[in-house]
N, CA, C and O atoms as CSV, one atom per row, in Angstrom:
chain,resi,resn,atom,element,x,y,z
A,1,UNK,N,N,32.067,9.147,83.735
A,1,UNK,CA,C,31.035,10.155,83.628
A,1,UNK,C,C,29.721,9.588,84.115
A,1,UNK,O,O,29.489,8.387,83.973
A,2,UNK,N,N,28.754,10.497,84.747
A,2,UNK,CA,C,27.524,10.326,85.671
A,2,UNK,C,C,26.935,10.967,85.744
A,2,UNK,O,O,27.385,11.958,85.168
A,3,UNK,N,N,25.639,11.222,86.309
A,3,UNK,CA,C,24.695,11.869,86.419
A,3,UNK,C,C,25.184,12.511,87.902
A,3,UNK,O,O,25.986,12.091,88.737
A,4,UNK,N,N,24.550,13.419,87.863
A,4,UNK,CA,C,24.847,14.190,89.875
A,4,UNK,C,C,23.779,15.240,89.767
A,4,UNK,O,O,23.256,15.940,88.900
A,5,UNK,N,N,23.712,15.047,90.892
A,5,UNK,CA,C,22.630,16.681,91.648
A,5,UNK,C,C,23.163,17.178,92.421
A,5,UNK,O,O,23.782,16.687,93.366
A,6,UNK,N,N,22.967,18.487,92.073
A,6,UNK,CA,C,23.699,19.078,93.478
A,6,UNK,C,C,22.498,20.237,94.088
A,6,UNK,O,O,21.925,21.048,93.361
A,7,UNK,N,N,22.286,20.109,95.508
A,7,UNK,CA,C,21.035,20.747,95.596
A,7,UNK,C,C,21.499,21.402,97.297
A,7,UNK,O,O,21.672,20.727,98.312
A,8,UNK,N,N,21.579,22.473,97.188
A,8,UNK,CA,C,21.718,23.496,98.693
A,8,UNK,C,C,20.560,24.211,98.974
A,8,UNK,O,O,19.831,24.410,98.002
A,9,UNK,N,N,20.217,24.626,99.992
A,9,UNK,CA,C,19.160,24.955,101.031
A,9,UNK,C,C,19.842,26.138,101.628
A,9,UNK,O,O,20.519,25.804,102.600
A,10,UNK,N,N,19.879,27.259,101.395
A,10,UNK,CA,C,20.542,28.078,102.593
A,10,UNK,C,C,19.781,29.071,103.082
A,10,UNK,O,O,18.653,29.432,102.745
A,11,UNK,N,N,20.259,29.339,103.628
A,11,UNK,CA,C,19.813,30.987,104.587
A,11,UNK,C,C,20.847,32.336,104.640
A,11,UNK,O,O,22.076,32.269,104.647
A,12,UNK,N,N,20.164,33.375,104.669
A,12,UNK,CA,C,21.323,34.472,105.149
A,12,UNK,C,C,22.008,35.315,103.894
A,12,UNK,O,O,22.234,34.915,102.752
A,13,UNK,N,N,22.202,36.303,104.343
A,13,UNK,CA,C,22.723,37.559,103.186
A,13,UNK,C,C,21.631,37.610,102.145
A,13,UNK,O,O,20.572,37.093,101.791
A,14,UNK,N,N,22.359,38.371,101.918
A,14,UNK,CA,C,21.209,39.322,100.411
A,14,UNK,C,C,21.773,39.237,99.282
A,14,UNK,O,O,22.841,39.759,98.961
A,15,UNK,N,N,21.033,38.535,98.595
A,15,UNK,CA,C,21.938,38.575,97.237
A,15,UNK,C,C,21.280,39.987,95.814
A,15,UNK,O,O,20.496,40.880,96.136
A,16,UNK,N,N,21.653,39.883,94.841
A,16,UNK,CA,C,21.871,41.044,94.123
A,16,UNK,C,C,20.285,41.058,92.859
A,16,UNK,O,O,19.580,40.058,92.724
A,17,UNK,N,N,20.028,42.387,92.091
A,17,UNK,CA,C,19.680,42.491,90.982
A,17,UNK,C,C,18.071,42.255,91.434
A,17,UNK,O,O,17.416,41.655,90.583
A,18,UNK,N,N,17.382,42.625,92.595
A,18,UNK,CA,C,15.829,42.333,93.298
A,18,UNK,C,C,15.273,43.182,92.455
A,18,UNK,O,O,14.192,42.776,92.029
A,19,UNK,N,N,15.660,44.366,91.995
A,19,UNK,CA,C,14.549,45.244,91.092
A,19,UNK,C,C,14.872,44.554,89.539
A,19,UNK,O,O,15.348,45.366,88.745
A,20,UNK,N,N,14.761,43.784,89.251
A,20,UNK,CA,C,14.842,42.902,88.073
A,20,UNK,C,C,13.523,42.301,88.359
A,20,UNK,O,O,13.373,41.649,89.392
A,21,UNK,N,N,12.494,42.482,87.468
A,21,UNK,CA,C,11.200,41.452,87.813
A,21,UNK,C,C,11.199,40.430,86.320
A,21,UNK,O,O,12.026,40.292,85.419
A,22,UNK,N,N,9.977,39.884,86.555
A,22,UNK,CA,C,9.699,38.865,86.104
A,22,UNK,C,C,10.257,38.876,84.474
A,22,UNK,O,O,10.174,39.947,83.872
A,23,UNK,N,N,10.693,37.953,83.929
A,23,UNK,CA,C,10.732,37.670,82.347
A,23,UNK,C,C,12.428,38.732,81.883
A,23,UNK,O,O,12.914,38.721,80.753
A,24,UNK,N,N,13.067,39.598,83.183
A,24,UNK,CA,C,14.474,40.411,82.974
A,24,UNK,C,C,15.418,39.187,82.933
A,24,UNK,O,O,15.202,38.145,83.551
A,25,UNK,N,N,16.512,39.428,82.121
A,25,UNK,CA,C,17.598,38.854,82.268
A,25,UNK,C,C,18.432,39.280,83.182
A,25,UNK,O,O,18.815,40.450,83.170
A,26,UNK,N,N,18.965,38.130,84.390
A,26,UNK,CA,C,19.351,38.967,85.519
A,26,UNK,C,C,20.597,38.423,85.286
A,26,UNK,O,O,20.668,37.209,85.097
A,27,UNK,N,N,22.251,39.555,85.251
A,27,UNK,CA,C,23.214,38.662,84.977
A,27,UNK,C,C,24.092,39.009,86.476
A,27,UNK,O,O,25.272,38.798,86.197
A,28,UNK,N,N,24.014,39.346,87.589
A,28,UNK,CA,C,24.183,39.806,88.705
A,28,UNK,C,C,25.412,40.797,89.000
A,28,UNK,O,O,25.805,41.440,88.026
A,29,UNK,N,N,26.013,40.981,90.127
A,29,UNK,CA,C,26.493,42.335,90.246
A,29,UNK,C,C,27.864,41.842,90.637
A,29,UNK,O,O,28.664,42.758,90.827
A,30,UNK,N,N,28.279,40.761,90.785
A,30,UNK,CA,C,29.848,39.555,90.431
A,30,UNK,C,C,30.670,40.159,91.980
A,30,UNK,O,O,31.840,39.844,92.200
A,31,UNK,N,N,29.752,41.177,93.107
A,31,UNK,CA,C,30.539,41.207,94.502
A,31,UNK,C,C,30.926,39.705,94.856
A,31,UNK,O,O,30.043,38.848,94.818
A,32,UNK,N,N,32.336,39.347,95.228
A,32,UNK,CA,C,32.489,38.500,96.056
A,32,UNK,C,C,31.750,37.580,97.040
A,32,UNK,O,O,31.970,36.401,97.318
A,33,UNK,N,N,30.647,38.582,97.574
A,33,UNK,CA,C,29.993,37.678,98.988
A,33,UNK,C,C,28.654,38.301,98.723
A,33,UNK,O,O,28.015,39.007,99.503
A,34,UNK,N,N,28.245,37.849,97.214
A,34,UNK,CA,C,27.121,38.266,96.746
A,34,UNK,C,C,26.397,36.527,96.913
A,34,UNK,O,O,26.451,35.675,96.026
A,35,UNK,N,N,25.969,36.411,97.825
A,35,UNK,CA,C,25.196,34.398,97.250
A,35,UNK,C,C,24.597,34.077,96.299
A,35,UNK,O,O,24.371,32.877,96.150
A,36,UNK,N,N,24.021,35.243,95.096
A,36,UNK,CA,C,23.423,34.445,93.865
A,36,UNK,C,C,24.701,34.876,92.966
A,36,UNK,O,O,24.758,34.197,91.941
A,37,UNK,N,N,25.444,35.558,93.052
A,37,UNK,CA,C,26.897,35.491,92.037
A,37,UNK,C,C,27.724,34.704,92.233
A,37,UNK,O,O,28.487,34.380,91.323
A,38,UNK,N,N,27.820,34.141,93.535
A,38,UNK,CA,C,28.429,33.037,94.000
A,38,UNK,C,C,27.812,31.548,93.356
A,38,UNK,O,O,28.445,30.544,93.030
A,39,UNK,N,N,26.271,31.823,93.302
A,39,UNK,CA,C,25.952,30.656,92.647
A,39,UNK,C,C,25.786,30.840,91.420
A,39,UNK,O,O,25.670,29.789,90.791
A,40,UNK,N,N,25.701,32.199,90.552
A,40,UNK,CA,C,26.030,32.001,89.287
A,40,UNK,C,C,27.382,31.309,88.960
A,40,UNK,O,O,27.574,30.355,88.207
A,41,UNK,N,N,28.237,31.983,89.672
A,41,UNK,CA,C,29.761,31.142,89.115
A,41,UNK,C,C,29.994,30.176,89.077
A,41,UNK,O,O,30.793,29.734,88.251
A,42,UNK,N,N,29.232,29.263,90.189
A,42,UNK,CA,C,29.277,27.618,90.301
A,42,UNK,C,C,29.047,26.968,89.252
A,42,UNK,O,O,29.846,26.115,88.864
A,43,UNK,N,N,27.652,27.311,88.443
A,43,UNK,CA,C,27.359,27.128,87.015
A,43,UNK,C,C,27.959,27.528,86.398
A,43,UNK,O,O,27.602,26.927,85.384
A,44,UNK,N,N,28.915,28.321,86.009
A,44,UNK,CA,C,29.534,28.925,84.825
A,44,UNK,C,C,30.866,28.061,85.189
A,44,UNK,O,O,31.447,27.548,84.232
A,45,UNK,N,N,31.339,27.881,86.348
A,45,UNK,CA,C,32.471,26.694,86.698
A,45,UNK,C,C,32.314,25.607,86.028
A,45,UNK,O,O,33.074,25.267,85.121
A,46,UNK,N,N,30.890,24.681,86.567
A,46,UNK,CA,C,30.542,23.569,86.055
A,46,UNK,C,C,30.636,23.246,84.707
A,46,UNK,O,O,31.011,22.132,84.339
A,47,UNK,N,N,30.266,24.297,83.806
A,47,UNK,CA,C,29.957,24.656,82.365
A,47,UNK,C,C,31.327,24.452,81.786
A,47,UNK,O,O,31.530,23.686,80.844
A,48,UNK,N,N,32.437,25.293,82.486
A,48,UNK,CA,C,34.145,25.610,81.650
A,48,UNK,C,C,34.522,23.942,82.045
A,48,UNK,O,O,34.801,23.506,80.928
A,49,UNK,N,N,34.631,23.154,82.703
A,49,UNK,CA,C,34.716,21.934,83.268
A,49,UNK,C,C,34.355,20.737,82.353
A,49,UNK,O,O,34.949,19.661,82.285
A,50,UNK,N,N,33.321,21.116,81.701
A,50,UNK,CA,C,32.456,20.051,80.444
A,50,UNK,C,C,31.632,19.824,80.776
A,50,UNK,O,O,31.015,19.300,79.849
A,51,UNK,N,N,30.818,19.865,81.981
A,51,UNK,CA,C,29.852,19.656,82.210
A,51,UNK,C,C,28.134,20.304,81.605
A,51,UNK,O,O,27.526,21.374,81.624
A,52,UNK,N,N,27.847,18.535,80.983
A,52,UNK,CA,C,26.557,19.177,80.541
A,52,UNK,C,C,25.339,19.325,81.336
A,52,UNK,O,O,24.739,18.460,81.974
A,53,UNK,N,N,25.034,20.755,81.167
A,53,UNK,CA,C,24.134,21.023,82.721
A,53,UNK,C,C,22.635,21.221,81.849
A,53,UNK,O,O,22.532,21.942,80.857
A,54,UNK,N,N,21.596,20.477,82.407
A,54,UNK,CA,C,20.176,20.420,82.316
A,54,UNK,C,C,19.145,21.150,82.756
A,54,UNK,O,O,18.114,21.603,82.258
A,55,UNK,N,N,19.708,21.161,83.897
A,55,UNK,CA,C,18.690,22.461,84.845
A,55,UNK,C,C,19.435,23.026,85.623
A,55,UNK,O,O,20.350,22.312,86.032
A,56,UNK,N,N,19.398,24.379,86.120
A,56,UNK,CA,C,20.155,24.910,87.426
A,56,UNK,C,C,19.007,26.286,87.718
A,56,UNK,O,O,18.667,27.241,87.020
A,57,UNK,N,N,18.843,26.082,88.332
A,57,UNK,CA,C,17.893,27.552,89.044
A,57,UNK,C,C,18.093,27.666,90.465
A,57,UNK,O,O,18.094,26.766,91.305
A,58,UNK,N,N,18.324,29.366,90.667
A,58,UNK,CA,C,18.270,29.927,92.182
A,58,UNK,C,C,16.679,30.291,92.355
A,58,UNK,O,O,16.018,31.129,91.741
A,59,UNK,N,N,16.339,29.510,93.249
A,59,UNK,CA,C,14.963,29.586,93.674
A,59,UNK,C,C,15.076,30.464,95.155
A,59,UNK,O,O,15.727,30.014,96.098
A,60,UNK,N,N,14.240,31.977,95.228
A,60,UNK,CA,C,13.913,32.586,96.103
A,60,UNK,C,C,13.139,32.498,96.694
A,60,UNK,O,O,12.080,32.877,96.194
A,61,UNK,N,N,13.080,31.947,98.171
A,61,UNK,CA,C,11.906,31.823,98.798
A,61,UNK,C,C,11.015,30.763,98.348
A,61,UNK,O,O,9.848,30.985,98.024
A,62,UNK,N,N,11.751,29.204,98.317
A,62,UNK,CA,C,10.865,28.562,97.719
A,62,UNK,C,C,9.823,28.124,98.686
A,62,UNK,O,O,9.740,28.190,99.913
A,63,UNK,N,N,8.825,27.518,97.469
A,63,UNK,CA,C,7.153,27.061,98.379
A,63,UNK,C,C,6.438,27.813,99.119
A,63,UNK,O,O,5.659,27.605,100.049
A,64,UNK,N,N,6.864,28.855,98.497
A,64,UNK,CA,C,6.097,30.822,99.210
A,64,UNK,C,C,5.421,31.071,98.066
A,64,UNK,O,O,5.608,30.599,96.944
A,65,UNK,N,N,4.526,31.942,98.487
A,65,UNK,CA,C,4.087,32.927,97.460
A,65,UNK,C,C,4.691,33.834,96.500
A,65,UNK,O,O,4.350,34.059,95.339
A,66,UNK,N,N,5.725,34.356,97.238
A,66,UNK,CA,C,6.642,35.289,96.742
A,66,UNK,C,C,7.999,34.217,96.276
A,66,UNK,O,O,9.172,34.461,96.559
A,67,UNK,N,N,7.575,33.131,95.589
A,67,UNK,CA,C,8.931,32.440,95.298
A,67,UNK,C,C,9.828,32.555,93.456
A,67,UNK,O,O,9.541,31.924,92.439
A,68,UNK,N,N,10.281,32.991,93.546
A,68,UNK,CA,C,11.375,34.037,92.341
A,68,UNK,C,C,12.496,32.982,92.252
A,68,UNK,O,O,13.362,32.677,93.072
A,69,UNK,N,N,12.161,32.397,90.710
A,69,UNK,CA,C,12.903,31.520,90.685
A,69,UNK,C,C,14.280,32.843,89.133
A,69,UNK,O,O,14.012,33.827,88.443
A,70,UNK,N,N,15.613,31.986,89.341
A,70,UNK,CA,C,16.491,32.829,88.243
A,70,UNK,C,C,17.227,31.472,87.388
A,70,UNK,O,O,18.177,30.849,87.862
A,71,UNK,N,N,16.608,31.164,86.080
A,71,UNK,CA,C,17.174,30.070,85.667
A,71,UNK,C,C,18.624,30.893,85.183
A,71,UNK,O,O,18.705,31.990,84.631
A,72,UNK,N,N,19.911,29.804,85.660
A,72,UNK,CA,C,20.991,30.363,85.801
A,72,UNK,C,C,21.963,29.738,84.713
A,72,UNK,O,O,23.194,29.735,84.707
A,73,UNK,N,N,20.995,29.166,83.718
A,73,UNK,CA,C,21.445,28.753,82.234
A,73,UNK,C,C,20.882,29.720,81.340
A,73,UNK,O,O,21.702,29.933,80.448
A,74,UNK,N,N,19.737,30.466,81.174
A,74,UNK,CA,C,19.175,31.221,80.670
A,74,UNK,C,C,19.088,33.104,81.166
A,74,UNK,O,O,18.644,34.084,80.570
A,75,UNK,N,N,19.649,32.954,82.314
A,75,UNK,CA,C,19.401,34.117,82.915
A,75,UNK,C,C,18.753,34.882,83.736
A,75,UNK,O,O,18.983,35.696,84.630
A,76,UNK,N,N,17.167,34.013,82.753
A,76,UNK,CA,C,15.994,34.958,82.493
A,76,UNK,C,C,15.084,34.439,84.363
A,76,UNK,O,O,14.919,33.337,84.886
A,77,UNK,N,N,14.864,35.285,84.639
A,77,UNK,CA,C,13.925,35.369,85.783
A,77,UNK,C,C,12.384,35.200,85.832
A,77,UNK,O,O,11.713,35.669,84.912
A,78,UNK,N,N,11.812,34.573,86.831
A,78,UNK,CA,C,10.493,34.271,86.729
A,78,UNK,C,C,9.922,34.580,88.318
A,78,UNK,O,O,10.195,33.934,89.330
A,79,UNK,N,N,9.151,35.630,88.212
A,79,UNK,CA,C,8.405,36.060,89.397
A,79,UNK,C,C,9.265,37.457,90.097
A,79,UNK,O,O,10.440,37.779,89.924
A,80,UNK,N,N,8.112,38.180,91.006
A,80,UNK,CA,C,8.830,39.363,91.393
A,80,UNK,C,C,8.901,39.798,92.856
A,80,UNK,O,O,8.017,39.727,93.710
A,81,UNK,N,N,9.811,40.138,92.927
A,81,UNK,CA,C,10.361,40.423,94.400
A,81,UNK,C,C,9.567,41.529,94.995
A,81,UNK,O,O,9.815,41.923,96.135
């Protein structure tokens, strides 16, 4: 057992639940080729696995103005689309 990061950068598609603003619990819309349900599941994978997870957030548009982060241990959303 170890410490790890796992940290992706992507681009492309639209992911789900944008009229959710700031302080909503966003639990997403679980389409297949949705990219933030895709990365919710990764965490909820990691989680059934044993893994004790510390931080995980989908950050929208980071180092923007408009950057909408969704902590994906808590749910809860911060900033609005």
């Amino acid at each position: 057992m170890g410490v790890f990061k796992v940290e992706v950068q992507a681009v492309g598609a639209h992911g789900c639940e944008r009229h959710f603003g700031d302080g909503s619990t966003v639990i997403g819309c679980e389409r297949h080729n949705c990219p933030d349900c895709i990365t919710r599941e990764f965490v909820r994978r990691l989680k059934r696995a044993g893994c004790s997870i510390d931080i995980a957030l989908l950050t929208h548009w980071p180092g923007s103005e408009q950057e909408v982060n969704d902590n994906l241990l808590t749910g809860v959303r911060s900033g609005n689309f």
